[in-house]
Kinemage of the C-alpha trace (Angstrom):
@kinemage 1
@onewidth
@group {chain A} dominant
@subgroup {mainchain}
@vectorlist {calphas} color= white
{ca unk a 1} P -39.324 -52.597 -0.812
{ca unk a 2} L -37.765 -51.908 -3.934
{ca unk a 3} L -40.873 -49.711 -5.019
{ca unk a 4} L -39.409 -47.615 -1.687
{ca unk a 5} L -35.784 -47.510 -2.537
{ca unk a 6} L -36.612 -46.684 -6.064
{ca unk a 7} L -38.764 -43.826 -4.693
{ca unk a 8} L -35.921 -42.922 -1.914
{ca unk a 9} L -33.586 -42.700 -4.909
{ca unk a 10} L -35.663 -40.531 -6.986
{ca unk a 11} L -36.037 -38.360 -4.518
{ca unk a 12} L -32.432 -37.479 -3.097
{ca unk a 13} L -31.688 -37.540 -7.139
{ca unk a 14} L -34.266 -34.444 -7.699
{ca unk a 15} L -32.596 -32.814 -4.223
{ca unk a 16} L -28.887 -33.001 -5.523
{ca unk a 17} L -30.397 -31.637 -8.945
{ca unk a 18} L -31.781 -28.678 -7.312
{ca unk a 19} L -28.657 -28.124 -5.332
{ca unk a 20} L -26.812 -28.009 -8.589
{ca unk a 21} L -28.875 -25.457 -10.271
{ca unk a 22} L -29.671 -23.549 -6.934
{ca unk a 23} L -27.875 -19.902 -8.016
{ca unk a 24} L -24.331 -19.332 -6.236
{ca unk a 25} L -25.032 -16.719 -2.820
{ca unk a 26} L -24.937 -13.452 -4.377
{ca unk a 27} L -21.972 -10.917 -3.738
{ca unk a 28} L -22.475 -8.110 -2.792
{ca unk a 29} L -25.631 -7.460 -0.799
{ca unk a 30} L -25.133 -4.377 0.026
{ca unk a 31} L -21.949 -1.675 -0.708
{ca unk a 32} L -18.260 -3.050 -0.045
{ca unk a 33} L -15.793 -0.620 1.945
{ca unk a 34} L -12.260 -0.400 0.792
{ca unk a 35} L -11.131 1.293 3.935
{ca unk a 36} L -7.597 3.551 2.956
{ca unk a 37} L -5.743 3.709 6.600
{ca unk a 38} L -4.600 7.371 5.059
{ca unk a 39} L -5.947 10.582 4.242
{ca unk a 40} L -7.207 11.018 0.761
{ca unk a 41} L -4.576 12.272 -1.740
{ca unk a 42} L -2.388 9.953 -1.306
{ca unk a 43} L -1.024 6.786 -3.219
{ca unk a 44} L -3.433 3.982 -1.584
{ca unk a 45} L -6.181 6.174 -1.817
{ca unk a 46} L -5.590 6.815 -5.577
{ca unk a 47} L -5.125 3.474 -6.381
{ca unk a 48} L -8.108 2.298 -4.340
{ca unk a 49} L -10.111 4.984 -6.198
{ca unk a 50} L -9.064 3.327 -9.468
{ca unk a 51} L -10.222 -0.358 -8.452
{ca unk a 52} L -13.645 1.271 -6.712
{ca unk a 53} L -14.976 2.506 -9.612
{ca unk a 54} L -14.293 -0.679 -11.981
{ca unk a 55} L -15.976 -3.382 -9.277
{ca unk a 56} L -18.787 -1.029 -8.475
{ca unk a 57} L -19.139 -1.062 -12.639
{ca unk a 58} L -18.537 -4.806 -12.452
{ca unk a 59} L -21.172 -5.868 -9.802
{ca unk a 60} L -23.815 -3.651 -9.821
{ca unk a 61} L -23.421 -2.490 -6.090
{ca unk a 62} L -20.960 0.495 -4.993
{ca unk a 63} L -17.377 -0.280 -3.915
{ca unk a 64} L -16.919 2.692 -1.609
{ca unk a 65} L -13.861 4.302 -0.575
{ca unk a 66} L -13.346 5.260 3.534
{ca unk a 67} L -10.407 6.713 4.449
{ca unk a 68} L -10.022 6.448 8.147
{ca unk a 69} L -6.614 8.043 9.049
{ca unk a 70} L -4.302 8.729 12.148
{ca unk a 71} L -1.263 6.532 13.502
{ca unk a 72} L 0.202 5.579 10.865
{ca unk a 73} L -2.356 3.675 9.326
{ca unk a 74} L -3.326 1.957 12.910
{ca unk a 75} L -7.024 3.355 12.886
{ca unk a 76} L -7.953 2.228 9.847
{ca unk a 77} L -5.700 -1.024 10.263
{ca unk a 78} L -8.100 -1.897 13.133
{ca unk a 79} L -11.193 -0.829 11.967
{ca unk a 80} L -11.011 -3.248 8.644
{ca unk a 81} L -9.281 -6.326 11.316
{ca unk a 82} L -12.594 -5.406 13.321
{ca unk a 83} L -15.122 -6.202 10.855
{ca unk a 84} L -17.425 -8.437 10.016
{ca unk a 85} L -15.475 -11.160 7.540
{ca unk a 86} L -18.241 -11.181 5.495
{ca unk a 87} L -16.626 -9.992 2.568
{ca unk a 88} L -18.118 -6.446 3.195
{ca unk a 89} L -14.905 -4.651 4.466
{ca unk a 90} L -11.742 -4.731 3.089
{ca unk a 91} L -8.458 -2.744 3.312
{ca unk a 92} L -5.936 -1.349 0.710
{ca unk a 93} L -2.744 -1.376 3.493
{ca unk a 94} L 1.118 -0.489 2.668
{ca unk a 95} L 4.283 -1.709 3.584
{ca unk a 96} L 3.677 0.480 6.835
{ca unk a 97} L 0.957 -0.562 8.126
{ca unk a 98} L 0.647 -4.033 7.217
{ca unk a 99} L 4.269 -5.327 7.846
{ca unk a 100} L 6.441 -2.287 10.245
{ca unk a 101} L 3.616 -0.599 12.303
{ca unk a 102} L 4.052 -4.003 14.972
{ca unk a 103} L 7.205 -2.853 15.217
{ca unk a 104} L 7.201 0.922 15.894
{ca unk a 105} L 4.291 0.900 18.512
{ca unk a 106} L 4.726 -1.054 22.182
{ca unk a 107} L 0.794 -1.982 22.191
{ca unk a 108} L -0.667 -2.696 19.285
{ca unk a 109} L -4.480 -2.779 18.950
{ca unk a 110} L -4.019 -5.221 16.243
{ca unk a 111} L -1.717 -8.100 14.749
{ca unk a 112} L -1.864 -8.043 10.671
{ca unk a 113} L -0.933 -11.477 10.493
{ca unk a 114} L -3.185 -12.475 12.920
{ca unk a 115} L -6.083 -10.440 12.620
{ca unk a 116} L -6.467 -9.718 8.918
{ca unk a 117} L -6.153 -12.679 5.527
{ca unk a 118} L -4.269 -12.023 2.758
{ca unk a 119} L -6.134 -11.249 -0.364
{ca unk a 120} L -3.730 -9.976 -3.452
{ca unk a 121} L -0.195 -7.427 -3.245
{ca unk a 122} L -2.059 -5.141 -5.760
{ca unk a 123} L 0.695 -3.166 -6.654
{ca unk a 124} L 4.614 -2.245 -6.307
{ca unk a 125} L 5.679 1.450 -5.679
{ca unk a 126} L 7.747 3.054 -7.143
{ca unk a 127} L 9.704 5.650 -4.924
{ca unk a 128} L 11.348 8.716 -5.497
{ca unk a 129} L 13.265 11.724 -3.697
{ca unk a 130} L 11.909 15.209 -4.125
{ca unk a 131} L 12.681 18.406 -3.030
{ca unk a 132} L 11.179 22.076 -2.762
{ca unk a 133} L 12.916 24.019 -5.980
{ca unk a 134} L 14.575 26.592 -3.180
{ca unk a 135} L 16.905 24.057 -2.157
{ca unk a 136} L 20.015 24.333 -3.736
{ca unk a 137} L 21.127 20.223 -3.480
{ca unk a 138} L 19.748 18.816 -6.858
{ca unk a 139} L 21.512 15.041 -6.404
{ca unk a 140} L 22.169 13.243 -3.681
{ca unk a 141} L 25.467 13.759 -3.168
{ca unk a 142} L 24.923 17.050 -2.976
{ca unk a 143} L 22.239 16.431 -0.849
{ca unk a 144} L 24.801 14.652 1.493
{ca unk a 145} L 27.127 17.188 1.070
{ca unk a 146} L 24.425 19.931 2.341
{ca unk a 147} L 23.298 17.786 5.015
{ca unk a 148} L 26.813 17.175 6.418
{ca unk a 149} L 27.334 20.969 6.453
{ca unk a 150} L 24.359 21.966 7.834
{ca unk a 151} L 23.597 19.165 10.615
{ca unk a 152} L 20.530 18.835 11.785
{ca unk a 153} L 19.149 21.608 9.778
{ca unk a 154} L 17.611 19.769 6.571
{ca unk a 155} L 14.294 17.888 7.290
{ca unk a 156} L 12.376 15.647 5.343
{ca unk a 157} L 8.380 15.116 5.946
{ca unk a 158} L 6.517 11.621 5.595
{ca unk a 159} L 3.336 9.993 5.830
{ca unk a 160} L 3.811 8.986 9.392
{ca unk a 161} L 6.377 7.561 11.930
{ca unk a 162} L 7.520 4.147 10.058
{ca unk a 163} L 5.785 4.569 6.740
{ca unk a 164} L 7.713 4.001 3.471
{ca unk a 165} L 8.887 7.474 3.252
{ca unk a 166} L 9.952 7.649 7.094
{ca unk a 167} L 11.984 4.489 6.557
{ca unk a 168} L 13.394 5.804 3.229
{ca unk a 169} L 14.973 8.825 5.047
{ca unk a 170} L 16.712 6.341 7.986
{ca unk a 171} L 17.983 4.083 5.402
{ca unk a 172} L 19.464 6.687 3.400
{ca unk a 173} L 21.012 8.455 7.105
{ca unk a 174} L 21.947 5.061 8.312
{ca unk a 175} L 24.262 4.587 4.904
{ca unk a 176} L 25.360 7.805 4.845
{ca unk a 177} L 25.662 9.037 8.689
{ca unk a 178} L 24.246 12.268 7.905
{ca unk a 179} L 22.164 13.786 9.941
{ca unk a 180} L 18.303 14.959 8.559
{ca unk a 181} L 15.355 15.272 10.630
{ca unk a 182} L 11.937 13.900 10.075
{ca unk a 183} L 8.926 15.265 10.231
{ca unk a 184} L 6.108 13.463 10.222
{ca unk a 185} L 2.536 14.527 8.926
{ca unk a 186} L -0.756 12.047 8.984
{ca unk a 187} L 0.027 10.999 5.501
{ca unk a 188} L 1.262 11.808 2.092
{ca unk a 189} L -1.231 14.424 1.290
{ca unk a 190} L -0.297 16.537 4.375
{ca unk a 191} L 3.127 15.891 3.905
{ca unk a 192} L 2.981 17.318 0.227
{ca unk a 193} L 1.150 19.954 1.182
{ca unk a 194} L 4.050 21.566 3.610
{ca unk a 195} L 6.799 20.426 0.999
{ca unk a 196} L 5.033 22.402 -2.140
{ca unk a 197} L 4.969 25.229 0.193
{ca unk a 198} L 8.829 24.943 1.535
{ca unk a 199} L 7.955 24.471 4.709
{ca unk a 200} L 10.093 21.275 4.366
{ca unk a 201} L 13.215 20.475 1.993
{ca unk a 202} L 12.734 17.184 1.527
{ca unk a 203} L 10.305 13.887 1.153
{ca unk a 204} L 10.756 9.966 -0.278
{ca unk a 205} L 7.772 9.141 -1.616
{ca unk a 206} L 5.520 7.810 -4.259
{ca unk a 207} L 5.582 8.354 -7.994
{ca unk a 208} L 2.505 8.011 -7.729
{ca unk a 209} L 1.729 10.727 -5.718
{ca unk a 210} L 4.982 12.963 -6.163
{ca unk a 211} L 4.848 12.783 -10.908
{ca unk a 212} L 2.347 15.618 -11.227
{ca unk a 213} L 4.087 17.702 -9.364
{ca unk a 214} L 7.557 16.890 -10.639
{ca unk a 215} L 5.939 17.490 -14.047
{ca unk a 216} L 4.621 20.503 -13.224
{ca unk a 217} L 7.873 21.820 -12.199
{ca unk a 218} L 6.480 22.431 -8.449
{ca unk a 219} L 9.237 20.121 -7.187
{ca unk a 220} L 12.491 18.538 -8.413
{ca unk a 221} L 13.042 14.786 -8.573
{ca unk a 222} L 16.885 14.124 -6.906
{ca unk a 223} L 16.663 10.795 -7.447
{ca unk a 224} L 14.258 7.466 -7.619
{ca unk a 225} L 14.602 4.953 -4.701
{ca unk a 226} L 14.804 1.632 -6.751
{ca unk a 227} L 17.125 -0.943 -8.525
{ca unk a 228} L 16.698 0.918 -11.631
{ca unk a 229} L 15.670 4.215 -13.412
{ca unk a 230} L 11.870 4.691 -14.219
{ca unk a 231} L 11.263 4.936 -17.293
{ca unk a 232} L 8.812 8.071 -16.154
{ca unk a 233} L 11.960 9.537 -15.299
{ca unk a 234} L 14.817 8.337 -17.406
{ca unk a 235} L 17.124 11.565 -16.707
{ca unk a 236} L 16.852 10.909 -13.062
{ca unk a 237} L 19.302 8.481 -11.421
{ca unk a 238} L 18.513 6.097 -8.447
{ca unk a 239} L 20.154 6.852 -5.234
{ca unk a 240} L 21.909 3.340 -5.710
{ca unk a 241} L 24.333 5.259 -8.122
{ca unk a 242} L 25.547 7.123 -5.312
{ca unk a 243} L 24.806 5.359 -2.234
{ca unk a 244} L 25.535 2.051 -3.499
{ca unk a 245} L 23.147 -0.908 -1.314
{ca unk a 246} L 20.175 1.527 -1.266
{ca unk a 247} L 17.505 0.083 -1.809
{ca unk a 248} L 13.438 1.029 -1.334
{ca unk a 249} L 10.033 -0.292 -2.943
{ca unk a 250} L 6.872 0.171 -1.491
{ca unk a 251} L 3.507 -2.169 -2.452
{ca unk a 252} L -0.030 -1.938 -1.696
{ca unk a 253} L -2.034 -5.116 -0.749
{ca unk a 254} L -5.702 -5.666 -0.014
{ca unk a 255} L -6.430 -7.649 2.947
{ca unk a 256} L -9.967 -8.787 4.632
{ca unk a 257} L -11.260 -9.853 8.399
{ca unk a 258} L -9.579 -12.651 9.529
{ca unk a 259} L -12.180 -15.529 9.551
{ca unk a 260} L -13.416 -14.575 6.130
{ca unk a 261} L -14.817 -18.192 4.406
{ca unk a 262} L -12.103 -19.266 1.665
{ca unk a 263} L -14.846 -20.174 -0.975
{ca unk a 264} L -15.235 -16.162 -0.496
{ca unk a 265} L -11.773 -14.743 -0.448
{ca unk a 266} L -11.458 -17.120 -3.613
{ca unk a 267} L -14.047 -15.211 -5.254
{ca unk a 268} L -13.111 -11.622 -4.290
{ca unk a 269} L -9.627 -12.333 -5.083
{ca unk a 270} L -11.198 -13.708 -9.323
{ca unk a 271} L -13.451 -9.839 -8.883
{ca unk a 272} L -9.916 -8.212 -8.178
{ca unk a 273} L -7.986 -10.045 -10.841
{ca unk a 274} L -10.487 -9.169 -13.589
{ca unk a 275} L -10.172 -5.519 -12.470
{ca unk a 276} L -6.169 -5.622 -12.676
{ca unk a 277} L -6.099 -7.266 -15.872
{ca unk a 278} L -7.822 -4.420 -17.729
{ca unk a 279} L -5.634 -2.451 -20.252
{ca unk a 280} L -7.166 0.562 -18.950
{ca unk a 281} L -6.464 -0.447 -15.131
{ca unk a 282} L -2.471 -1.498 -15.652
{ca unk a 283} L -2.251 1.814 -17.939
{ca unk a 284} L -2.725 4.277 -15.645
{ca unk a 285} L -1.476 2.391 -12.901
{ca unk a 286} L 1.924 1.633 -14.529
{ca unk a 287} L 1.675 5.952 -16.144
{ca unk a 288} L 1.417 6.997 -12.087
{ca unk a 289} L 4.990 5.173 -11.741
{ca unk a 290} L 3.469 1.606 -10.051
{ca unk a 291} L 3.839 -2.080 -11.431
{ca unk a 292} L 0.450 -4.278 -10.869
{ca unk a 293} L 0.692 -7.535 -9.320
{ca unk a 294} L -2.366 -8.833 -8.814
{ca unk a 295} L -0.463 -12.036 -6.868
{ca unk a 296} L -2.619 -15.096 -5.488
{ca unk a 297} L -3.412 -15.048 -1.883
{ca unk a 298} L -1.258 -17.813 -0.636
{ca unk a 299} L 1.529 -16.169 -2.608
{ca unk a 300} L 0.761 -12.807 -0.847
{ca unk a 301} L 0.644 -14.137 2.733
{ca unk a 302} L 4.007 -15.296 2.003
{ca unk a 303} L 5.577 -11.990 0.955
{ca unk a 304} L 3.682 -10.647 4.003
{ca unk a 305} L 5.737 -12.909 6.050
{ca unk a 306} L 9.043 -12.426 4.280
{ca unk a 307} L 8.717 -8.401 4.256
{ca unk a 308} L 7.355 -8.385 8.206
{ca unk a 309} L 10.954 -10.426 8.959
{ca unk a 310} L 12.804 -8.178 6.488
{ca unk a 311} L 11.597 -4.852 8.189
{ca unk a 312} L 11.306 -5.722 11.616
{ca unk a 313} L 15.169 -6.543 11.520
{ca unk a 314} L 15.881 -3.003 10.284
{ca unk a 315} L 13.652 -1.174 12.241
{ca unk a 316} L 15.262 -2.423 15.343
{ca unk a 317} L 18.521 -2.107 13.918
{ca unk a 318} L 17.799 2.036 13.180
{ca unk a 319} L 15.797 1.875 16.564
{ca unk a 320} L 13.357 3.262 14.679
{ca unk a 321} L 9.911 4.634 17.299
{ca unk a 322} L 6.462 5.634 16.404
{ca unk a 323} L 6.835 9.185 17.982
């Protein structure tokens, strides 16, 4: 009897050993998709562009880009909470379409909280008001003062019906009661495209996406959207120093299928980190006019919660509509 237990013991003893030294599932098996719910050009797309390239270096398997555009970010919203949560599929999502879009649309294919897991807030945004160089407003008071002269006959484009930019624009007529129309475009990319060319006066957007072309002199920076200058644009004041209360910062977050095994978002979330802790990541993320983050996923799913509440009380207050 005790030959058997000794032999018993042995042999669950070589089984745990094995275990141990068994190597960890690998990740990836085949190439991850960072789906962009926007058309490329814009800021998620750049910034997903950035991380792509550094986790493709660091695994050995291609982190590939899809942008799958069209209602404000719903498409691709749906196509990444439709996935398989097996690590495979994630998606870079905004303010927009992560925390507002429930609000704007009656039927929503999808529920973010619901449907998709928090995985990091990879960056804040820093916004900023730009205008064509043929209108003659260059601040924002005289931007009010042109828009109250001329109502209803200064528009401003956006990504989309209840993206950051869209939401910028009712803030700023909601403190000001002036009266500017929106026009929206299937993201920031389109929406430059028709501003460079004067089509439209106006557009809040990314520093990320707008800086080149403020540096280039193709379009003229009024004023920049958060609690403080940038120190990309030190001349240029925030729209707080006229409009006192206003008040706008977009962020970027990666999210994955709901269902998705914790071991697993764990380890994506350690890949993610690595990539957001390199010099050369945080430099030319913070030189495009963005702060990284690079937050926990418990502490992300928590500022997905605070800025869903935070949003959904001022979208109903504008009565703000997908159109």
């Amino acid at each position: 009897m005790l030959r058997l237990i000794m032999l018993v013991a042995g042999a669950l003893w070589y089984s745990a050993l094995a275990c141990a030294q068994a190597p960890a599932p690998q990740f990836p098996t085949k190439p991850v998709r960072i789906i962009v719910a926007f058309p490329p050009g814009g800021g998620t797309d750049i910034v997903a562009r950035i991380m792509a390239q550094k986790l493709s270096e660091a695994w050995g398997q291609q982190a590939i880009v899809e942008n799958r555009a069209g209602a404000s970010g719903v498409i691709g919203t749906e196509a990444a909470a439709r996935a398989a949560p097996d690590g495979h599929t994630w998606l870079l999502g905004t303010m927009g379409n992560l925390a507002v879009n429930q609000y704007l649309y009656q039927k929503m294919p999808v529920d973010p909280q619901r449907d998709l897991t928090a995985l990091t807030q990879v960056v804040a945004v820093h916004f900023v008001m730009v205008s064509h160089p043929s209108l003659p407003a260059k601040t924002v008071k005289e931007v009010i003062a042109l828009a109250r002269a001329r109502p209803g006959q200064l528009n401003y484009s956006s990504s989309g019906p209840g993206g950051a930019p869209h939401l910028a624009g009712e803030l700023l007529k909601s403190m000001t009661g002036i009266n500017i129309v929106h026009i929206p475009y299937k993201g920031s990319g389109p929406s430059f495209v028709d501003l460079l060319g004067g089509q439209v006066s106006l557009t809040f957007d990314s520093l990320l996406q707008a800086l080149p072309y403020i540096k280039a002199g193709r379009l003229n920076a009024i004023a920049v959207l958060g609690p403080r200058r940038s120190p990309l644009l030190p001349q240029t004041p925030t729209v707080a120093e006229s409009v006192p209360g206003f008040e706008l910062t977009n962020w970027f977050g990666l999210v994955v299928p709901a269902g998705t095994p914790r071991e697993l978002i764990n380890r994506l979330y350690g890949d993610v980190s690595k990539v957001l802790a390199q010099a050369e990541v945080r430099d030319k993320i913070q030189s495009m006019g963005a702060d990284v983050i690079g937050s926990p996923p418990e502490k992300f799913a928590a500022f997905m919660r605070a800025e869903t509440a935070k949003w959904a009380k001022i979208v109903k207050e504008a009565n703000i509509r997908a159109e």
